[in-house]
C-alpha positions as a Markdown table, in Angstrom:
| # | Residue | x | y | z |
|---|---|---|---|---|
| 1 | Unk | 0.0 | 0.0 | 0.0 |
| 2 | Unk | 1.2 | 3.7 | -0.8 |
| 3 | Unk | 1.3 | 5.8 | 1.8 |
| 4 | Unk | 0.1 | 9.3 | 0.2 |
| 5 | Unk | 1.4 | 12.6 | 2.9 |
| 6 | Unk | 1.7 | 15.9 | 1.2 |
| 7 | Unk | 3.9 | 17.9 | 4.2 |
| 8 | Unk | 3.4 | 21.2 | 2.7 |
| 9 | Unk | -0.6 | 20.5 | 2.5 |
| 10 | Unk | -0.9 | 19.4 | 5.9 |
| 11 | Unk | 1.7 | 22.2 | 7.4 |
| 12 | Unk | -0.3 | 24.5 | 6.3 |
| 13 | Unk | -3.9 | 23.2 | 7.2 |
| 14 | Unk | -2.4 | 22.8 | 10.5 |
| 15 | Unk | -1.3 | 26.5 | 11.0 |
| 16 | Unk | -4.5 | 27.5 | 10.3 |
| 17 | Unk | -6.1 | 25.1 | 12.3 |
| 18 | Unk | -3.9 | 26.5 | 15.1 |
| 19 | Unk | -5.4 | 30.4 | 14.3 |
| 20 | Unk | -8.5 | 29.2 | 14.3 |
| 21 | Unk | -8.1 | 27.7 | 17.6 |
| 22 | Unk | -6.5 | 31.0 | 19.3 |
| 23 | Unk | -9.3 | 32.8 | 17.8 |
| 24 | Unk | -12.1 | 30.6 | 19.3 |
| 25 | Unk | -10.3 | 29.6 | 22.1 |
| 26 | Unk | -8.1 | 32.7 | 23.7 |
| 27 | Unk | -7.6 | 35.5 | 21.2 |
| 28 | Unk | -4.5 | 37.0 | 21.6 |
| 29 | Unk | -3.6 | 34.9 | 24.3 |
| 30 | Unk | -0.2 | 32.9 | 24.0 |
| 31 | Unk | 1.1 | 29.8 | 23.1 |
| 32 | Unk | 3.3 | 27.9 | 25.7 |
| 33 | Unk | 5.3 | 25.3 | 24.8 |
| 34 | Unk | 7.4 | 22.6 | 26.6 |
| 35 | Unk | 11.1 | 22.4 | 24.9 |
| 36 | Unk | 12.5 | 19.4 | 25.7 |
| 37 | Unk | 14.9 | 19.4 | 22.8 |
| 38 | Unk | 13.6 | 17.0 | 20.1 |
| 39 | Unk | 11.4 | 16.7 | 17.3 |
| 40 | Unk | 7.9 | 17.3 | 18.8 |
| 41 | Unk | 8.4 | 20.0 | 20.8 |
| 42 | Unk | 10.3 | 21.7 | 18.3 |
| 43 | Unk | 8.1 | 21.1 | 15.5 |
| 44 | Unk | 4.8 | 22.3 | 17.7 |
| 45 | Unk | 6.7 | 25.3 | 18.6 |
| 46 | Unk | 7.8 | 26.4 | 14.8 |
| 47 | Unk | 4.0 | 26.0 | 14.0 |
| 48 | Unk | 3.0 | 27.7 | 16.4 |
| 49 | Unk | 5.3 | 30.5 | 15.7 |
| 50 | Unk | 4.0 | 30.5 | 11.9 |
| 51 | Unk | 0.4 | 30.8 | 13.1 |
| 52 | Unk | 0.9 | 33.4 | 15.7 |
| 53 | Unk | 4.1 | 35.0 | 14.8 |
| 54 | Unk | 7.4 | 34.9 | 17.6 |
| 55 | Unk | 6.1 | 37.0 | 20.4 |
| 56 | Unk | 3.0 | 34.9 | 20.7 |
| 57 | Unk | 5.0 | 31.7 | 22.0 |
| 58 | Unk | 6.8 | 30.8 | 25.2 |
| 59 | Unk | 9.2 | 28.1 | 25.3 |
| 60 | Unk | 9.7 | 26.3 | 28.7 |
| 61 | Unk | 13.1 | 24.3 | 29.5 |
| 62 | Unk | 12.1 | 21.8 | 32.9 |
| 63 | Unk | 15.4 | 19.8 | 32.8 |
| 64 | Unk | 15.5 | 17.7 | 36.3 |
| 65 | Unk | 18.7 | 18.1 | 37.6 |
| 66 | Unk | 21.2 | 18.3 | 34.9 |
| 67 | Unk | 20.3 | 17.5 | 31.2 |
| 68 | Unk | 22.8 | 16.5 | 29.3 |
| 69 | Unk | 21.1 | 17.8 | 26.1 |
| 70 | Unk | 19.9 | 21.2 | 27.0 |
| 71 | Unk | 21.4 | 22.5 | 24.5 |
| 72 | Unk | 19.2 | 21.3 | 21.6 |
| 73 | Unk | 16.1 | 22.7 | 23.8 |
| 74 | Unk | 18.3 | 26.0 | 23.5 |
| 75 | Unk | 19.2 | 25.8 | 20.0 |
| 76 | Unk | 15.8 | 26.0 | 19.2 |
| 77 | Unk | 14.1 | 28.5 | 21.2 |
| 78 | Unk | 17.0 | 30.5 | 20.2 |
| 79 | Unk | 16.4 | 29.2 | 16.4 |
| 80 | Unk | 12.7 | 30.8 | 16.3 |
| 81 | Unk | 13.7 | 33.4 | 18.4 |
| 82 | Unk | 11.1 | 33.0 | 21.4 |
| 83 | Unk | 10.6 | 34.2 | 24.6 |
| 84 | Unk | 11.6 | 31.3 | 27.2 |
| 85 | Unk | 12.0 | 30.5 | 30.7 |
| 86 | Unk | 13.8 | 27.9 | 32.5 |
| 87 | Unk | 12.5 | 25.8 | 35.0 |
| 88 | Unk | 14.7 | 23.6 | 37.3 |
| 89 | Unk | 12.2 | 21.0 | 38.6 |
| 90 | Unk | 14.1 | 18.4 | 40.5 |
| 91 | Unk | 13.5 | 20.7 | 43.5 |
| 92 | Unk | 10.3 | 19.7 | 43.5 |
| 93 | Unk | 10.4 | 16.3 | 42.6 |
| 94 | Unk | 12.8 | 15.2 | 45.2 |
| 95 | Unk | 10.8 | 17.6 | 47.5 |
| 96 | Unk | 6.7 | 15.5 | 47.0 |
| 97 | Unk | 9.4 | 12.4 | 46.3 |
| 98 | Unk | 10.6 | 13.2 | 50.1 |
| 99 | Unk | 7.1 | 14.4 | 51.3 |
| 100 | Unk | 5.4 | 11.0 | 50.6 |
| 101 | Unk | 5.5 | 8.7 | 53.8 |
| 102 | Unk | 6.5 | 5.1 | 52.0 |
| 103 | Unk | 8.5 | 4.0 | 49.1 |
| 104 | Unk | 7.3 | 5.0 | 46.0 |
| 105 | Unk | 6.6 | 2.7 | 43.0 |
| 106 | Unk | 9.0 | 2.7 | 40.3 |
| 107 | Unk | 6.1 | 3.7 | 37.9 |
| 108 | Unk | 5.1 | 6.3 | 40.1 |
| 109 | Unk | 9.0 | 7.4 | 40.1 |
| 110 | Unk | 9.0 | 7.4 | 36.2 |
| 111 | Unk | 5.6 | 9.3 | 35.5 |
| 112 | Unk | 6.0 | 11.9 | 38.3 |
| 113 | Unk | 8.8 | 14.3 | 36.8 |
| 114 | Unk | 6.0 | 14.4 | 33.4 |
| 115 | Unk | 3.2 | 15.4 | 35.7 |
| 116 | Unk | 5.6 | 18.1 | 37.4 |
| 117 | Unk | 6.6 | 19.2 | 34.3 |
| 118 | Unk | 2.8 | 19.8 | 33.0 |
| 119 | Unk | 2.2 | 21.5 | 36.2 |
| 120 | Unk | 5.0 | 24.0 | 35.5 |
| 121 | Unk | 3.6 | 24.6 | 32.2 |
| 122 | Unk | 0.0 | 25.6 | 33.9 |
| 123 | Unk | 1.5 | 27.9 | 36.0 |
| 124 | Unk | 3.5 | 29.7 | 33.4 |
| 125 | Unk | 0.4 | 29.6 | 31.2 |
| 126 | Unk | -2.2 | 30.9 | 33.4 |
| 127 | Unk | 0.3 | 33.3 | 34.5 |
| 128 | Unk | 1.1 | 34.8 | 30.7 |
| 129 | Unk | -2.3 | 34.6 | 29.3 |
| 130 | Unk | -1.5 | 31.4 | 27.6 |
| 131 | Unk | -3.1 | 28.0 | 26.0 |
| 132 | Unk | -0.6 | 24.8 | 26.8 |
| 133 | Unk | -0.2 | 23.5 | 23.9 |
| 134 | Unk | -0.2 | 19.4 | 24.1 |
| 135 | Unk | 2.9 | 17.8 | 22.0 |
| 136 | Unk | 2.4 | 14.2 | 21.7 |
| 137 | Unk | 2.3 | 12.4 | 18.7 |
| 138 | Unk | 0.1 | 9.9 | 16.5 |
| 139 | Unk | 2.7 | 6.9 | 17.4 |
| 140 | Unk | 3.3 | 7.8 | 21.1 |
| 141 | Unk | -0.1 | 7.9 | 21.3 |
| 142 | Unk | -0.9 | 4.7 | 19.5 |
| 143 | Unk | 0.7 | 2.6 | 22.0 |
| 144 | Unk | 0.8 | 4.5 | 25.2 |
| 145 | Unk | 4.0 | 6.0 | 25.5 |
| 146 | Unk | 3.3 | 9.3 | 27.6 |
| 147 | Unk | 2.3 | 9.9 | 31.0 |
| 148 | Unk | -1.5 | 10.5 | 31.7 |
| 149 | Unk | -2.0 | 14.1 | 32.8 |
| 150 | Unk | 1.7 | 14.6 | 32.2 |
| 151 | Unk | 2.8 | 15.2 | 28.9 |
| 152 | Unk | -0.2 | 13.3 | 27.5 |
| 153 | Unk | -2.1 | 16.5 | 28.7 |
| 154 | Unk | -2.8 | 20.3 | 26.9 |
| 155 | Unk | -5.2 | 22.9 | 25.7 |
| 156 | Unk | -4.7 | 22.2 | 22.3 |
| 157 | Unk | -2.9 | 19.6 | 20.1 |
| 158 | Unk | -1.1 | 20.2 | 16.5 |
| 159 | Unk | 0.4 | 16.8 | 15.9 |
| 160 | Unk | -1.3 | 13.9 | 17.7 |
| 161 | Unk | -2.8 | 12.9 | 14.6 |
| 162 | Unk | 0.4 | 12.6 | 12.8 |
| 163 | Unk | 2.8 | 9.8 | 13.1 |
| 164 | Unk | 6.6 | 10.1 | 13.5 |
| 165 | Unk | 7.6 | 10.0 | 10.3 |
| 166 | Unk | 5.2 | 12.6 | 9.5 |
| 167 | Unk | 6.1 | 15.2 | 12.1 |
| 168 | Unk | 9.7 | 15.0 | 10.6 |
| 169 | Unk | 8.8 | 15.7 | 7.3 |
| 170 | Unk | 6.9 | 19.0 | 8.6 |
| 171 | Unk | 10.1 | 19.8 | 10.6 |
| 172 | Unk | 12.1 | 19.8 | 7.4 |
| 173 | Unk | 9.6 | 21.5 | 5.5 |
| 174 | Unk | 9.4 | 24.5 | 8.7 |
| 175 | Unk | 13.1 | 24.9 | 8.2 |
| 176 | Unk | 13.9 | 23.3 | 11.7 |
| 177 | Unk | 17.8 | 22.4 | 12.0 |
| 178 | Unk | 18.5 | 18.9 | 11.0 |
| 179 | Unk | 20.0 | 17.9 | 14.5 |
| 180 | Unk | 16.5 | 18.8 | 16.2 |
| 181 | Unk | 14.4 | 16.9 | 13.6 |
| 182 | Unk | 16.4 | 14.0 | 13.1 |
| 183 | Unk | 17.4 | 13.5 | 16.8 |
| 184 | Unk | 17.4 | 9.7 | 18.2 |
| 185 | Unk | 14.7 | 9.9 | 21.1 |
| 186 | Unk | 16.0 | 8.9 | 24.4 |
| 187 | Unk | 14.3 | 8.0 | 27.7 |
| 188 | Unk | 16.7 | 10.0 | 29.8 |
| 189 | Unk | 16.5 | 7.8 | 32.7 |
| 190 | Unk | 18.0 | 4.6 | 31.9 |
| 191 | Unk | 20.2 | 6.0 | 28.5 |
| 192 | Unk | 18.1 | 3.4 | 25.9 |
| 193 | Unk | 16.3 | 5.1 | 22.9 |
| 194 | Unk | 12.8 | 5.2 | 22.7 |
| 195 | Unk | 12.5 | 2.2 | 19.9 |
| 196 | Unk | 15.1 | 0.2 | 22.6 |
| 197 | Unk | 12.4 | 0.4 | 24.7 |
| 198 | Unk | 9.5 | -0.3 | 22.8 |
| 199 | Unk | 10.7 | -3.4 | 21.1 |
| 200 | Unk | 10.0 | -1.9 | 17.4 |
| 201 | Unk | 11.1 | 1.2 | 15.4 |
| 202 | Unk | 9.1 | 3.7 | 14.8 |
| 203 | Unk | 9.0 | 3.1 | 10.9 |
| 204 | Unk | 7.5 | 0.1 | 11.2 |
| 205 | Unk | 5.4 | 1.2 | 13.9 |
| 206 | Unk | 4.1 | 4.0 | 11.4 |
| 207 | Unk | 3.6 | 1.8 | 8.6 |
| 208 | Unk | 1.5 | -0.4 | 10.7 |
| 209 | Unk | -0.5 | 2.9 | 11.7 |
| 210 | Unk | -1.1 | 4.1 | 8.2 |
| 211 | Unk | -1.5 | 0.7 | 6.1 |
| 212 | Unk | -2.1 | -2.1 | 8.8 |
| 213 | Unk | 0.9 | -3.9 | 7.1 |
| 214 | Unk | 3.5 | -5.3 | 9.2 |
| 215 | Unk | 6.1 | -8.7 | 8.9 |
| 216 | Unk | 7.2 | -9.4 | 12.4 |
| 217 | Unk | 4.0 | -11.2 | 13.6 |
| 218 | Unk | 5.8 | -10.6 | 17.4 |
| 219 | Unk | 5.7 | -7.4 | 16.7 |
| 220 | Unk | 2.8 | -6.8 | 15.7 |
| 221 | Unk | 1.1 | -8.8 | 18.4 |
| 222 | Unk | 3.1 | -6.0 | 21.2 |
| 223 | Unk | 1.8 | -3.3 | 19.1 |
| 224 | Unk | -1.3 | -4.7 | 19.6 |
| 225 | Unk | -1.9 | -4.9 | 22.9 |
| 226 | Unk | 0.0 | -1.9 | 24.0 |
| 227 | Unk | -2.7 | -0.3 | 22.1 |
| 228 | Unk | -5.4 | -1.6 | 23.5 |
| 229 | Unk | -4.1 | -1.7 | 27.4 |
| 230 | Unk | -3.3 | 2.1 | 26.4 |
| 231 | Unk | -6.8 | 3.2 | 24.8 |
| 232 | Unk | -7.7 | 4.7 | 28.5 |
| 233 | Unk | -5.2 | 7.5 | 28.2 |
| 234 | Unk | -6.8 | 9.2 | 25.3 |
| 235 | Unk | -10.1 | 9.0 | 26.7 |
| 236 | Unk | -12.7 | 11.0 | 28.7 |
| 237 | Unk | -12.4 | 10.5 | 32.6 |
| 238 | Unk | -15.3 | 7.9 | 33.1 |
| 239 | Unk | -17.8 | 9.9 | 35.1 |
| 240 | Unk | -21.7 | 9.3 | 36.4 |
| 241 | Unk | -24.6 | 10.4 | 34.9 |
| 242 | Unk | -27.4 | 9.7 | 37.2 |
| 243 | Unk | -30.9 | 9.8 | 35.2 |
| 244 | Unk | -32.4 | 12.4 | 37.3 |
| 245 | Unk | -36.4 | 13.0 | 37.2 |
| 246 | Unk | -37.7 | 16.1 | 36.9 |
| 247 | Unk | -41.2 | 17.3 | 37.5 |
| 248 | Unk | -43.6 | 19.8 | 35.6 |
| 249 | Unk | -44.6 | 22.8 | 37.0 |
């Protein structure tokens, strides 16, 4: 099957999509944008700069601790030329990490610096007039890889429905230095890449996504069921809706 993606075509919808949003959703407020240094973040942020110019966006750095590649989260905010703060959080991580009285989880360990970091990015928003904007992608998505009400979370969302592959080629097509779209995703805790740790690449992840085609049976079993035990994160919170009566006057 031929996989059809016009990266110009879709850039553009997407910046307009992104105007339209601002101008429903917070006109003339701000965009504020995580920067953690590769190709999601830095692709959100250049389209958001295109659809609301440079002063419109705030980049924020949240390394925990030292980072040891901070300086692609600098290249690019200072690449679009956007306001940005930086925000230390392993204060407060090892401060609730601390604060808890037992031995937290290793999960909870893992998800807790995401949930900090979104957080950070609500308080810098609500404080600068802003919209947080969400910068997951299709692929993440697709099999759970992001923290639920940590990076997984957002006002608004240019690239969720676009896979890996496809947020690259809008990267290149937005002018984005080659290091920042073409940067090997790592986990930053335990120095594996992304694809180490899901047991697949991303290609054929995406071409799984797109065309339902896939060799590697094993593979595509994993895929499978990471979906599926995943599906809750992109959902509504399950809530009550009691069937109330109510009585004519």
């Amino acid at each position: 099957m031929t996989i059809m993606f016009n990266a110009e075509k879709v850039k553009n919808e997407c910046v307009q999509w992104i105007r339209d949003f601002f101008e429903k959703n917070g006109k003339d407020c701000n965009a504020v944008v995580g920067i953690s240094g590769g190709k999601d973040s830095s692709v959100v942020a250049a389209l958001c700069v295109e659809a609301l110019g440079r002063d419109r966006v705030i980049g924020v750095l949240m390394p925990c601790g030292e980072q040891h590649d901070i300086d692609m989260a600098e290249l690019l905010v200072n690449h679009l030329g956007i306001k940005h703060y930086v925000v230390n959080i392993k204060d407060a991580v090892e401060g609730l990490t601390n604060a808890v009285p037992f031995e937290l989880s290793q999960q909870s360990r893992v998800n807790l610096p995401p949930r900090i970091r979104m957080s950070t990015l609500y308080a810098v928003s609500q404080s600068h007039n802003g919209r947080v904007a969400n910068t997951c992608n299709l692929s993440e998505d697709w099999v759970g890889y992001s923290t639920r009400y940590g990076d997984a979370a957002g006002d608004f969302s240019p690239c969720s429905h676009l896979t890996v592959d496809e947020v690259k080629q809008i990267g290149r097509i937005l002018g984005l230095p080659p290091v920042l779209v073409d940067k090997v995703p790592i986990d930053g805790l335990c120095g594996k890449t992304d694809e180490d740790n899901l047991g697949f690449t991303y290609a054929e992840l995406d071409r799984y996504i797109r065309s339902g085609e896939i060799e590697d049976l094993d593979k595509k079993a994993k895929i499978d069921r990471m979906h599926r035990i995943n599906l809750f994160k992109l959902k509504l919170m399950p809530s009550f809706d009691p069937n109330i009566e109510t009585i004519p006057e």
